[in-house]
C-alpha positions as CSV (number, residue, x, y, z in Angstrom):
1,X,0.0,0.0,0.0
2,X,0.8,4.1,-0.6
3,X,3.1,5.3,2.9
4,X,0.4,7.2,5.1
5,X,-2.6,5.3,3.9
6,X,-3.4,3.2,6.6
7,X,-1.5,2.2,10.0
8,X,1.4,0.7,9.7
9,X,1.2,-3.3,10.2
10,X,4.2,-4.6,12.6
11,X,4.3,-7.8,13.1
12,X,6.4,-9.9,16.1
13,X,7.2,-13.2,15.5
14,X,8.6,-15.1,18.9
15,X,9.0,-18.3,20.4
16,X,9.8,-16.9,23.6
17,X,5.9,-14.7,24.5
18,X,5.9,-16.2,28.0
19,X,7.9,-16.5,31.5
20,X,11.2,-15.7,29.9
21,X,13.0,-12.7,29.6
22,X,12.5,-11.8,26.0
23,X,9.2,-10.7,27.1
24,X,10.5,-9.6,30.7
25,X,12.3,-6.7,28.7
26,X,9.3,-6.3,26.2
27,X,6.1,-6.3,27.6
28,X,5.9,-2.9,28.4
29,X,6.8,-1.8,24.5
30,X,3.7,-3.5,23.4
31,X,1.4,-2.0,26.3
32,X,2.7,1.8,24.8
33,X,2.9,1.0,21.4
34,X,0.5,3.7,19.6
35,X,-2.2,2.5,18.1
36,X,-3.1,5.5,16.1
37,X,0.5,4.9,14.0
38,X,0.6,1.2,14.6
39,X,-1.2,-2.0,14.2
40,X,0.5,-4.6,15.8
41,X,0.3,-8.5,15.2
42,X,2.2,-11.3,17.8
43,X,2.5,-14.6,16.6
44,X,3.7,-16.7,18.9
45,X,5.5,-19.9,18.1
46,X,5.2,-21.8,21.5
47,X,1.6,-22.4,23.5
48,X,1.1,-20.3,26.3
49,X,2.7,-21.3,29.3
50,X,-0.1,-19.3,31.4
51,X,2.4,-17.3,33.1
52,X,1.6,-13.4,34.2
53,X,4.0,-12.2,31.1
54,X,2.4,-13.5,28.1
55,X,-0.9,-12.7,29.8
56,X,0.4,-9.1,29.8
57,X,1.6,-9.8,26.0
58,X,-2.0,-11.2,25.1
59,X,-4.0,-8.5,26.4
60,X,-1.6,-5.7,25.2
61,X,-1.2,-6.8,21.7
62,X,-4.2,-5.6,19.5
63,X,-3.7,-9.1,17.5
64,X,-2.3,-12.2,19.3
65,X,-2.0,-15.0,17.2
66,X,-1.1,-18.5,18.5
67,X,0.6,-20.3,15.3
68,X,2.5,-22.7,17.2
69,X,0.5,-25.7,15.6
70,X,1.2,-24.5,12.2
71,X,4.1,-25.7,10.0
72,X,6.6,-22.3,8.7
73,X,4.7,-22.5,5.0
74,X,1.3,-21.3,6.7
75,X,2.8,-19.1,9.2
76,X,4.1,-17.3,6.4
77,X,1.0,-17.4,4.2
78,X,-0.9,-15.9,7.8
79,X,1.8,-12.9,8.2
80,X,1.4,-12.5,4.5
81,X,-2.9,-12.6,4.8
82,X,-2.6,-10.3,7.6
83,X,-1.0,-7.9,5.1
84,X,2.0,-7.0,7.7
85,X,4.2,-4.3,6.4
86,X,7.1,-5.1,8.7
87,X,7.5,-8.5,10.8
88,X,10.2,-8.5,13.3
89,X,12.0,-11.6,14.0
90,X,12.4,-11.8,18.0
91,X,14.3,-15.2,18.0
92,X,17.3,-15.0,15.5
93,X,19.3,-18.2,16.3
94,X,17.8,-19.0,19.1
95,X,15.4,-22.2,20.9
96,X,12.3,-22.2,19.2
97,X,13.1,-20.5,16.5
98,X,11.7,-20.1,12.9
99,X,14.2,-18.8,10.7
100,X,12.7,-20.5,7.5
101,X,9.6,-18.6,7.3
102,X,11.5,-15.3,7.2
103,X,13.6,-16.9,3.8
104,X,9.8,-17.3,2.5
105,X,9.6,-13.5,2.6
106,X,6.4,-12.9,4.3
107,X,6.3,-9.3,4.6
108,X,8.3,-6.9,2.3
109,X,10.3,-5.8,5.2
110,X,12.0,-8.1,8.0
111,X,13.9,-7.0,10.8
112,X,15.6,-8.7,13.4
113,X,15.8,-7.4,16.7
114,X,16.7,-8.2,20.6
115,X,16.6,-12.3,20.9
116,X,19.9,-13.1,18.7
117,X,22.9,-10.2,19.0
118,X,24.4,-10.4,16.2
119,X,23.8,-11.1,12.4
120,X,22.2,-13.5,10.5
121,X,24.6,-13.9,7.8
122,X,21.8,-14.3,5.3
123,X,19.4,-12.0,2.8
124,X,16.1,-12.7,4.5
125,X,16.3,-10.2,7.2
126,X,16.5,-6.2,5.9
127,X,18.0,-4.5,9.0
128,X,18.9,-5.0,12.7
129,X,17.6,-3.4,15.3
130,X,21.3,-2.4,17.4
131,X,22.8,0.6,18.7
132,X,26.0,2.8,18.1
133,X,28.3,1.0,21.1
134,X,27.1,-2.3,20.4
135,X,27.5,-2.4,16.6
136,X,29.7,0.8,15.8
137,X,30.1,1.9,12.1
138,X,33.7,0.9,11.7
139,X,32.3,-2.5,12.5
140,X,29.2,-2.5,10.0
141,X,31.3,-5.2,7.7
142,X,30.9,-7.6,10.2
143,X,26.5,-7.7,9.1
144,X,24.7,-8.8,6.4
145,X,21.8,-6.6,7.3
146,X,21.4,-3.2,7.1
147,X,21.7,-1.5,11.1
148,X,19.1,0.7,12.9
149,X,21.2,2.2,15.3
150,X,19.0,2.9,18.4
151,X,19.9,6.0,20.8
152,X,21.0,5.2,23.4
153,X,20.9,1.2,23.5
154,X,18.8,-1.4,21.3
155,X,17.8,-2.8,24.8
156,X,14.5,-2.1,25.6
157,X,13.7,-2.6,29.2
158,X,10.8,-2.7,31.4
159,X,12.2,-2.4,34.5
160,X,10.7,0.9,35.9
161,X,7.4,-0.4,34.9
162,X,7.6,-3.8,36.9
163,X,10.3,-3.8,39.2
164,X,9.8,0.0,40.4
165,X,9.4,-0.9,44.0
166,X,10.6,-5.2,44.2
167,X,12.8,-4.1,47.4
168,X,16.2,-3.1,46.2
169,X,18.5,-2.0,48.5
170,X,19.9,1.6,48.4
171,X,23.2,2.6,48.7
172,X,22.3,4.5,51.8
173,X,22.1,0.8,53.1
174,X,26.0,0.4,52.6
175,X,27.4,0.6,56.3
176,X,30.1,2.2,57.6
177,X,31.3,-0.9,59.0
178,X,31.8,-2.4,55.0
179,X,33.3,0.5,54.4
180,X,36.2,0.2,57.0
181,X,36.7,-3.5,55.3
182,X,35.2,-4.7,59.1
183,X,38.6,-5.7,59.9
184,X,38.8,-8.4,57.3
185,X,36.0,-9.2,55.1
186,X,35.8,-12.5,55.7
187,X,35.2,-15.3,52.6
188,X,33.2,-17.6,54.6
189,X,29.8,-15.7,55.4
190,X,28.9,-16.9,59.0
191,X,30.6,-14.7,61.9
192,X,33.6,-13.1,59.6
193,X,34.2,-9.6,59.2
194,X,32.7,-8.7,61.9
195,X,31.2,-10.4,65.4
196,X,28.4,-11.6,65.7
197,X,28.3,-15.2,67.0
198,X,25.4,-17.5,68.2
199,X,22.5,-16.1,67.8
200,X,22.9,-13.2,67.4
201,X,21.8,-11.0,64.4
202,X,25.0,-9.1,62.9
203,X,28.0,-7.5,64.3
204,X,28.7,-4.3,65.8
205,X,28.0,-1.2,62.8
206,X,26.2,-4.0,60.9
207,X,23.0,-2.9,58.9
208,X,20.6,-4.3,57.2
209,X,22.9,-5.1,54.2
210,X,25.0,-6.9,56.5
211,X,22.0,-8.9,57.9
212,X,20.8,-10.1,54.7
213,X,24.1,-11.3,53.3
214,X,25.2,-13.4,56.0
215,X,21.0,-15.0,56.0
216,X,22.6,-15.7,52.2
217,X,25.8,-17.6,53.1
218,X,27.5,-14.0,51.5
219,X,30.4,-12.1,54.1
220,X,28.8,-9.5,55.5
221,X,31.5,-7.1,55.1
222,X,33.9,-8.6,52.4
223,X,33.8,-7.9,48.8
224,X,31.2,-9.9,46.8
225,X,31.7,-10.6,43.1
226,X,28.9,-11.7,40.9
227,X,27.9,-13.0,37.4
228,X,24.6,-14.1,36.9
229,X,24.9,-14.9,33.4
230,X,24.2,-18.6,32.2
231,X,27.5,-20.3,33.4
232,X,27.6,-21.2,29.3
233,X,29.3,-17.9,28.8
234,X,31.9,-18.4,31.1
235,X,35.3,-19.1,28.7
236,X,38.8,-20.4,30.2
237,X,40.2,-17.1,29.7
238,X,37.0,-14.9,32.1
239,X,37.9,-17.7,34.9
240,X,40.9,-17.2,34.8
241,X,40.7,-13.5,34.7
242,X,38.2,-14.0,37.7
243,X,40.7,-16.0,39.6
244,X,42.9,-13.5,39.6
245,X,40.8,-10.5,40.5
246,X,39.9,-12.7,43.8
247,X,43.4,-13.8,44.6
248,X,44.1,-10.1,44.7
249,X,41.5,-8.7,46.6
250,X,41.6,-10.3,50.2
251,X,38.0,-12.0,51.5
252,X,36.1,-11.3,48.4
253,X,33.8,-13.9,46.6
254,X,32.2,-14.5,43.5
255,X,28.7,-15.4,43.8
256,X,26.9,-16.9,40.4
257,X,24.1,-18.7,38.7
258,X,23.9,-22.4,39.5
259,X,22.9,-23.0,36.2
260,X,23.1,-25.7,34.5
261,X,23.3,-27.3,37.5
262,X,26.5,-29.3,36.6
263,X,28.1,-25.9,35.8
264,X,29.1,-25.4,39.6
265,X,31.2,-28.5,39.9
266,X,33.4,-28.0,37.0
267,X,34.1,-24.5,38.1
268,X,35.1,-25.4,41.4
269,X,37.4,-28.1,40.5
270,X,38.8,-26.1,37.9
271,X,39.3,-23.1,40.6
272,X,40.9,-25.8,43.2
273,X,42.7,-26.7,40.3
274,X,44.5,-23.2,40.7
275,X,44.2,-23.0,44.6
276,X,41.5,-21.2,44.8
277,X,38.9,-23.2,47.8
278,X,35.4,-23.2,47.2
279,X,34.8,-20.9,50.2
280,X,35.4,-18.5,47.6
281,X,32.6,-19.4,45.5
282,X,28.9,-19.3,46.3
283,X,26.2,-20.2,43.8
284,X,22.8,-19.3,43.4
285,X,19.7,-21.2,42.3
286,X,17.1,-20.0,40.4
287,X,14.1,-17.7,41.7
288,X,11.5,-15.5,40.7
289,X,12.3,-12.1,38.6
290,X,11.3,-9.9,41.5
291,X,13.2,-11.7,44.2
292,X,16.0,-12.2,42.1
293,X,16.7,-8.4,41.4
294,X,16.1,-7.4,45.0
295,X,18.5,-10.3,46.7
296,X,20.9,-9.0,43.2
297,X,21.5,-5.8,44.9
298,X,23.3,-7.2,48.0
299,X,26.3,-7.6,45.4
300,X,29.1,-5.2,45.3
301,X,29.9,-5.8,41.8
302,X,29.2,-7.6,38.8
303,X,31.4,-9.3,37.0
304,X,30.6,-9.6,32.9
305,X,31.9,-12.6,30.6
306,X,33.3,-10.5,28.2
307,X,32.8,-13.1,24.9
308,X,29.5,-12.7,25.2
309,X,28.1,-9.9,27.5
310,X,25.1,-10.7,30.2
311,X,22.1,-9.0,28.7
312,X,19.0,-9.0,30.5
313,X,21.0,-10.0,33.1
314,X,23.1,-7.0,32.8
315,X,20.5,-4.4,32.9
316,X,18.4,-6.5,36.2
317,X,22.3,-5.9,38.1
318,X,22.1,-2.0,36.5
319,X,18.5,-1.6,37.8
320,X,19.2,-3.0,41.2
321,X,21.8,-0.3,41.4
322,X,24.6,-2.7,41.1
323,X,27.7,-1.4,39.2
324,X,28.7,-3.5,36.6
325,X,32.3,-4.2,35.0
326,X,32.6,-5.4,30.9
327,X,35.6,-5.9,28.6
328,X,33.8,-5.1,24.9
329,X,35.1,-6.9,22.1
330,X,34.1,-6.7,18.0
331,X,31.1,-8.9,18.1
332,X,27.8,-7.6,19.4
333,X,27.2,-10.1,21.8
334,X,30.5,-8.9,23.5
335,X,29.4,-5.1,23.6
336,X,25.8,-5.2,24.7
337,X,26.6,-4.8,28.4
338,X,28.8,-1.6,27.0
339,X,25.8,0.0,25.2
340,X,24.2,-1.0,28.6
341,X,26.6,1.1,31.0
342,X,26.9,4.5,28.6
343,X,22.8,4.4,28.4
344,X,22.8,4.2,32.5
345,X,25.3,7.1,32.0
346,X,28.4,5.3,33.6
347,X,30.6,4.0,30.9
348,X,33.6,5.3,31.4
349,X,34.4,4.1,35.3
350,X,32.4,1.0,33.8
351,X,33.9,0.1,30.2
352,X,37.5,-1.6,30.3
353,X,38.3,-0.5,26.6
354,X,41.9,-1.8,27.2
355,X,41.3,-5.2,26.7
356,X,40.8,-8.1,29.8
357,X,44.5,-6.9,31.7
358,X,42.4,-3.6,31.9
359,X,39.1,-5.3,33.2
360,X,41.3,-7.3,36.1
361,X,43.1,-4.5,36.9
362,X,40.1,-2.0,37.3
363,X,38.2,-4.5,39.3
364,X,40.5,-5.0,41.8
365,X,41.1,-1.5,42.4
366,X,37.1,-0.9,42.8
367,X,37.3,-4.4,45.0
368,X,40.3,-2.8,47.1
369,X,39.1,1.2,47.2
370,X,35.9,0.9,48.7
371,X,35.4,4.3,49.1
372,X,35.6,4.6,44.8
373,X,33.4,1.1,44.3
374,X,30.7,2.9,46.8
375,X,30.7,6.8,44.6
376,X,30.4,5.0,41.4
377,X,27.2,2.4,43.5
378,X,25.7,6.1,44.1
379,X,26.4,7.3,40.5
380,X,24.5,4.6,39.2
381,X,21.8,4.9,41.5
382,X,21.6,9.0,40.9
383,X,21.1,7.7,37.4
384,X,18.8,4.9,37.0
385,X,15.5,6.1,37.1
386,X,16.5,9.0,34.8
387,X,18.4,7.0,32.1
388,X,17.1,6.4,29.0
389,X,17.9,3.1,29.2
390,X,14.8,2.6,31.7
391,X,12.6,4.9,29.6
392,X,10.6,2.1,28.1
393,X,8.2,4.9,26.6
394,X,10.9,6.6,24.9
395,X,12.3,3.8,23.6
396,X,9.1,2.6,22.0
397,X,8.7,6.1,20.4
398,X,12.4,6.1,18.5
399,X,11.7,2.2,17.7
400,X,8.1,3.4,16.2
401,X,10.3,6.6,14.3
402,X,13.0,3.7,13.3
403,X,10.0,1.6,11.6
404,X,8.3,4.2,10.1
405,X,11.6,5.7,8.3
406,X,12.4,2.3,7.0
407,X,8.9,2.0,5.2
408,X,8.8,5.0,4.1
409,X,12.2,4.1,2.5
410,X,11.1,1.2,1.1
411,X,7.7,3.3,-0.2
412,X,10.2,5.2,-2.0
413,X,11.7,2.7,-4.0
414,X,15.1,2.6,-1.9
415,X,17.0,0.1,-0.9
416,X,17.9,-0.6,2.6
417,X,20.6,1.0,4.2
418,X,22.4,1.8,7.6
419,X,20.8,5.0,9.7
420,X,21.1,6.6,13.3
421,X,17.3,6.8,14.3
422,X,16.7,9.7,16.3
423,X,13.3,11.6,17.4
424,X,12.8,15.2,16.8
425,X,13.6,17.5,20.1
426,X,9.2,18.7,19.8
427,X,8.5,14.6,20.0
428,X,11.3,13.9,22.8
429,X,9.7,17.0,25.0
430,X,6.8,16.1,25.0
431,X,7.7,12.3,26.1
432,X,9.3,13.8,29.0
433,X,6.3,15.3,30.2
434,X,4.2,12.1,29.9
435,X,7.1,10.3,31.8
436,X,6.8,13.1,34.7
437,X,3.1,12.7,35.1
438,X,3.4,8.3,35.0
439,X,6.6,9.0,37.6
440,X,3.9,10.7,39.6
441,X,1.3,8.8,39.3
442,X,3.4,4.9,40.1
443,X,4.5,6.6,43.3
444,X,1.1,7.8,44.4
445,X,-0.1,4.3,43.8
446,X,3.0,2.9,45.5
447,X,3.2,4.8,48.5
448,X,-0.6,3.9,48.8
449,X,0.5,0.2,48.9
450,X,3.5,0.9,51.2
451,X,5.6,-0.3,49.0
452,X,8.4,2.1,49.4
453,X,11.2,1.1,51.6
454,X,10.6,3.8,54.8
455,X,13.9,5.6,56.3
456,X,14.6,2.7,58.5
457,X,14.8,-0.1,55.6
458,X,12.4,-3.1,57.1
459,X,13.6,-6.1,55.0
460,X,12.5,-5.8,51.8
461,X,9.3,-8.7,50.6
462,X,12.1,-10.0,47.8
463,X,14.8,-10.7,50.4
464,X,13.1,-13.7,52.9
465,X,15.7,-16.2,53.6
466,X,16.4,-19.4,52.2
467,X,14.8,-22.6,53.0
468,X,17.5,-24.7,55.0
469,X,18.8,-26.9,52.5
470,X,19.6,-24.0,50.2
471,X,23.5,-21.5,50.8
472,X,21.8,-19.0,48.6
473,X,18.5,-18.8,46.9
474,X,18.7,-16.6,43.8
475,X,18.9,-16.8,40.3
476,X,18.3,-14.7,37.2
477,X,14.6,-15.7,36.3
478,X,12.4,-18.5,36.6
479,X,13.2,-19.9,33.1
480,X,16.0,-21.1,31.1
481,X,16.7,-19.0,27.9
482,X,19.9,-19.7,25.5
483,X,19.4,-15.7,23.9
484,X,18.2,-12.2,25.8
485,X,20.3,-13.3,29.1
């Protein structure tokens, strides 16, 4: 059809609408996607799971189409009935995936975006959604696809929309006592670093912080490292750069995922391997989103696996106010958590652009300088809810602008190419002012629910302790995904 003479028809095509974190990141885009622009079509490739998140999905999506019974021939006829302008591939090369029915050309513009970063390496998908850190120009040889470079990160996230109030802890809940390294940290959890034998509840100067960690199995007042990544995208040469960081910083740990389960083993016997005990290791299970995120922030600092970055996992440790170190590389798996940190506004104390000798060396100087690791903690936290890397509205506006120019384009008779999306200042104003008034409104609501932490930080509901057979219970969402992590 003509540009401008009807809405424009986006369509998502996903294996992943459900308890995963694809749609952790994205439910709020389809909830403010405009309708007076946009028509929007889900087809999703797996059955519902009946989880909250593809509930939110169904409802929010003007069309929600379950295809997961259909072969890729008739998904493709269906996209192609439903007269889609765009369709979006949310999977790329990952479980569940389709790839086949985008090769039968449904649409006359495909896009990839969010589930697989990094290219296809074939002709069946137009552009890639991506950003200007993640997939810089002097690296644009390394796609097939022409790149919509998103300001300031192709992450969308939903964090301030879901997660606003899930009982993070503030850095105003860091301690002196922490500060002052409690007289020696302590790798074991328990009593070290600080008194507190029997049964009693924390050492002298302990807070609430301090509390909760040693409830964990963490030590209350040494240094605690953490990844929670999928133990996958640990390499030989991140474990060994992560041995050395804790050999060098005295009491510290390194607290990550336990999964797959059999991960945890093979790391510690590879550590012991190199001296290292497993008193220096703790690993979590998995947990819910919002419990996960809150018992997150009792970390000092995370860790990234430079070969390929954490992703939803690196924004959950951003938005629990947890600073975050990453080693970028060329592909754009291994700069993600980079577009991450200069979205939140922290890249430069948080980007080791000097390769992983600079990553080591800049986490054991936060790990020994506490005072520096705790002004970069309030930084971030300064930061957060301002960033536009938690303005999910904003986002969705540039990503609407993004589509539109690339139809338009293709209205035109031109061929794809490479562009820096950006929204006129008029547009970008007058988001501001919607976010003020939602900001306003979500804290009216909250602080009718009690749900913000008062000046005495009661536990927050996400932190309960773990059952008894369990060191630590947490984890980076309650299901497995091999893409968006």
């Amino acid at each position: 059809g003509a540009a401008g003479a009807t809405r424009l028809r986006v369509g998502y095509v996903s294996a992943d609408f459900g308890d995963h974190p694809l749609t952790h990141l994205t439910r709020g885009l389809f909830a403010l996607h405009d309708r007076s622009r946009l028509e929007v079509f889900c087809y999703s490739l797996r059955q519902s799971d009946r989880s909250a998140p593809r509930a939110a999905v169904e409802s929010a999506a003007e069309h929600f189409v379950d295809v997961s019974s259909s072969d890729s021939a008739a998904i493709a006829a269906r996209i192609a009935a439903d007269g889609i302008h765009v369709c979006v591939d949310l999977n790329g090369f990952t479980s569940g995936a389709r790839t086949e029915l985008f090769a039968l050309r449904p649409s006359p513009l495909q896009v990839g975006m969010l589930g697989f970063p990094g290219s296809s390496g074939g002709a069946f998908l137009d552009y890639l959604a991506t950003d200007a850190v993640a997939s810089p120009p002097q690296l644009e040889h390394l796609y097939s696809e022409a790149l919509l470079r998103l300001p300031p990160s192709y992450l969308v996230t939903d964090h301030a929309q879901t997660l606003l109030h899930c009982g993070i802890l503030p850095p105003a809940a860091v301690s002196a006592a922490w500060l002052r390294g409690g007289g020696g940290g302590g790798a074991g959890g328990g009593d070290e670093g600080g008194g507190g034998g029997g049964d009693s509840e924390g050492g002298e100067g302990w807070g609430l912080r301090e509390i909760l960690r040693r409830r964990y199995g963490l030590p209350p007042l040494g240094v605690v490292f953490c990844c929670f990544s999928q133990l996958y995208k640990v390499d030989p040469a991140t474990f060994a750069a992560w041995l050395s960081i804790l050999r060098r910083v005295p009491g510290s740990v390194l607290w990550l995922l336990r999964f797959p389960l059999e991960g945890e083993a093979n790391l510690l016997a590879a550590a012991a391997a190199a001296g290292l005990p497993p008193e220096r290791f703790r690993f979590s299970a998995v947990a819910p989103k919002a419990a996960y995120v809150a018992r997150a922030s009792l970390a000092d600092l995370f860790l990234d696996t430079p070969l390929c970055n954490g992703h939803t996992t690196a924004a959950d440790a951003l938005w629990a106010g947890v600073p975050l170190l990453t080693c970028p590389g060329d592909a754009m798996c291994s700069r993600v958590a980079a577009s991450l940190c200069t979205a939140v506004g922290c890249g430069p104390q948080m980007i080791a652009d000097g390769g992983i000798g600079d990553y080591v060396e800049r986490a054991v100087r936060l790990g020994t300088r506490r005072v520096e690791l705790l002004a970069l903690r309030r930084k971030l936290w300064a930061r957060r809810l301002s960033a536009p890397l938690f303005d999910t509205r904003l986002w969705t506006r540039t990503w609407e602008h993004a589509l539109r120019a690339v139809w338009l384009r293709h209205c035109a008779g031109e061929p794809p190419a490479s562009m820096d999306v950006r929204l006129g200042e008029l547009e970008a104003a007058e988001l501001r002012r919607e976010n003020a008034a939602d900001a306003l409104v979500r804290r009216a609501r909250a602080l009718q629910a009690g749900a913000v932490l008062p000046a005495g930080l009661q536990p927050p509901a996400g932190l309960q302790p773990p059952r008894a057979d369990t060191r630590v219970a947490a984890g980076c969402c309650a299901a497995p995904n091999d893409g968006v992590t």
